[in-house]
C-alpha positions in Angstrom: 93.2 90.5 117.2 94.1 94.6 116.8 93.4 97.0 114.1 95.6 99.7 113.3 95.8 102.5 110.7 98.6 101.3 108.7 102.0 102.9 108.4 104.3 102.0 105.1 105.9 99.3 107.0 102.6 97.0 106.5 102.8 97.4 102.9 104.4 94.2 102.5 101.8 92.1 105.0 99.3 93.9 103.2 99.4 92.8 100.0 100.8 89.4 101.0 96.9 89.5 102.3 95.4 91.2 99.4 97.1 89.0 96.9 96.1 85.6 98.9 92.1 86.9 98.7 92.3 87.7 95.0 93.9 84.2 94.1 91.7 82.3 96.3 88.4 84.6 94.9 90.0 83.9 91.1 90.3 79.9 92.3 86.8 80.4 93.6 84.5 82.6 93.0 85.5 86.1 92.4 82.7 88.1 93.9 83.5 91.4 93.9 85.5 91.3 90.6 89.0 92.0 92.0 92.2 91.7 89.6 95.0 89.7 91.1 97.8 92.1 91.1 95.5 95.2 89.9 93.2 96.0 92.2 93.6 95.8 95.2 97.6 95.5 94.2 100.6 97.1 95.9 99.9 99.9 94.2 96.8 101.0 95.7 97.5 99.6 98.9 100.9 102.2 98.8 98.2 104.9 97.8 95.7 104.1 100.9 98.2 103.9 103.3 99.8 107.5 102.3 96.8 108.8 102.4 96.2 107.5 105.8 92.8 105.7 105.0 94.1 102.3 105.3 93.4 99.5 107.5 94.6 96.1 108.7 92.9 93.8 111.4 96.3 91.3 113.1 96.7 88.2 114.8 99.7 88.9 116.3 101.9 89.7 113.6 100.0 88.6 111.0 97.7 90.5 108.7 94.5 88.5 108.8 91.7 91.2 107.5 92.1 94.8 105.5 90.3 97.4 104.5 89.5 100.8 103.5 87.8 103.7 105.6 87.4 107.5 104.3 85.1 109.9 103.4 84.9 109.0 99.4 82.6 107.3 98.1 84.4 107.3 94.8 81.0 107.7 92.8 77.2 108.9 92.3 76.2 108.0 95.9 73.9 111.0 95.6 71.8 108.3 93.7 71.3 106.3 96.8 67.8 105.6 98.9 69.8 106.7 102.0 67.7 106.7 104.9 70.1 109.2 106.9 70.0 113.1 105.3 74.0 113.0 104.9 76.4 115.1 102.7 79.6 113.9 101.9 81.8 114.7 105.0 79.1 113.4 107.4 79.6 109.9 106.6 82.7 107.5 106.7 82.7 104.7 103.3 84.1 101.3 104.1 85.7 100.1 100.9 87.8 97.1 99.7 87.0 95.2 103.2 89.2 91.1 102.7 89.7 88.2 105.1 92.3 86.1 105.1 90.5 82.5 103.8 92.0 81.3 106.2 89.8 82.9 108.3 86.8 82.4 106.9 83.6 82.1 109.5 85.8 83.5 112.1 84.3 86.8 112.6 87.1 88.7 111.2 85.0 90.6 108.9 82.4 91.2 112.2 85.1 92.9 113.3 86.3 94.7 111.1 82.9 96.6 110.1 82.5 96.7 114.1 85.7 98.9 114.1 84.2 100.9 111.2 80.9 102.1 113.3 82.8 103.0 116.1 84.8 105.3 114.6 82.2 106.4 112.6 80.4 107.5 116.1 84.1 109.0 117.4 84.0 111.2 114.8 79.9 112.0 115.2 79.4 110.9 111.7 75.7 110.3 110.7 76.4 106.8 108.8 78.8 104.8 107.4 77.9 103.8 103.8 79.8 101.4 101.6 78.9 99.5 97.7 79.1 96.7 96.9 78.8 94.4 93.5 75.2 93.0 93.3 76.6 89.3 93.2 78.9 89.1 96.6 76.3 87.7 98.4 78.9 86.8 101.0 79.5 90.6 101.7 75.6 91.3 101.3 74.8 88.6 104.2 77.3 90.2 106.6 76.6 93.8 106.2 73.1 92.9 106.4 73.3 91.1 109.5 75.1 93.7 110.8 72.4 95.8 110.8 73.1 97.5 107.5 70.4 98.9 105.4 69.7 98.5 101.6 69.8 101.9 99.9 69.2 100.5 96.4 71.3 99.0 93.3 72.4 102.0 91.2 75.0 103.0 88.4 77.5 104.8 90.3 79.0 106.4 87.2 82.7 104.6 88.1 82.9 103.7 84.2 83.5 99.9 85.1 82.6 98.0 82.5 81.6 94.7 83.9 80.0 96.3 87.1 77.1 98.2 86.0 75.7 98.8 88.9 76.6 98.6 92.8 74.5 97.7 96.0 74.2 100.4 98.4 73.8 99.9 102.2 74.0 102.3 104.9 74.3 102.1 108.7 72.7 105.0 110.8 74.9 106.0 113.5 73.2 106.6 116.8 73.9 109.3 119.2 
């Protein structure tokens, strides 16, 4: 498996991808909320890519993980219990992170978020920070196995009706 910063000619793959992990999380249970279609949708996929911020982990030629890696946190995260003194700038966000379900239990999503810190500590960044919703317990249990810490549940002022409130966790970069 590679990750690569994706160019326009991944859009298709990529929301192949992102519309397989919606209908499977609609068929299922949709944990973090995704619309099929909406969000994340080809739309916002053409936005992160042209903005050069997104991500896709391959098997071969296929697109098997994706996700999202900036410096936005796209919200209030000055409400957070971070325990790293960061302003924005001096942390990377991880946002809109999918495995294929095909995949599931593979270590895909290890990966991925392993990809995420190292960058993080290529570009000295203090932390790498990400939300998500209270109920994905699936995402909770990896980020926190990863070594992620829990910064607190907060209203991040996003205006999204049926999410509240976000979970924050937060990974320290060492030196």
């Amino acid at each position: 498996m590679k990750i690569i910063k994706c160019e326009m000619k991944h859009l298709d793959a990529l929301t192949k991808l992102y519309d397989k992990v919606t209908e499977y999380l609609v068929s299922h249970i949709n944990y973090p909320k995704w619309t099929p279609g909406v969000y994340p949708g080809r739309e916002s996929i053409r936005e992160a890519i042209e903005k050069g911020i997104q991500y896709a982990c391959f098997d071969v030629d296929k697109a098997v993980g994706a996700f999202i890696l900036n410096e936005d946190p796209q919200g209030a995260y000055s409400e957070g219990e971070w325990v790293t003194d960061a302003e924005e700038g001096e942390f990377l966000v991880i946002h809109t992170l999918a495995s294929d379900p095909e995949c599931y239990g593979k270590g895909t999503g290890k990966r991925m978020v392993d990809f995420c810190i190292e960058t993080a500590k290529e570009c000295q960044k203090k932390a790498v920070r990400l939300d998500v919703v209270p109920d994905n317990i699936p995402a909770r249990k990896l980020y926190e196995k990863m070594g992620f810490v829990f910064a607190g549940e907060k209203d991040l002022k996003r205006g999204i009706e049926e999410i509240p409130t976000f979970v924050l966790y937060e990974y320290p970069v060492k030196k």
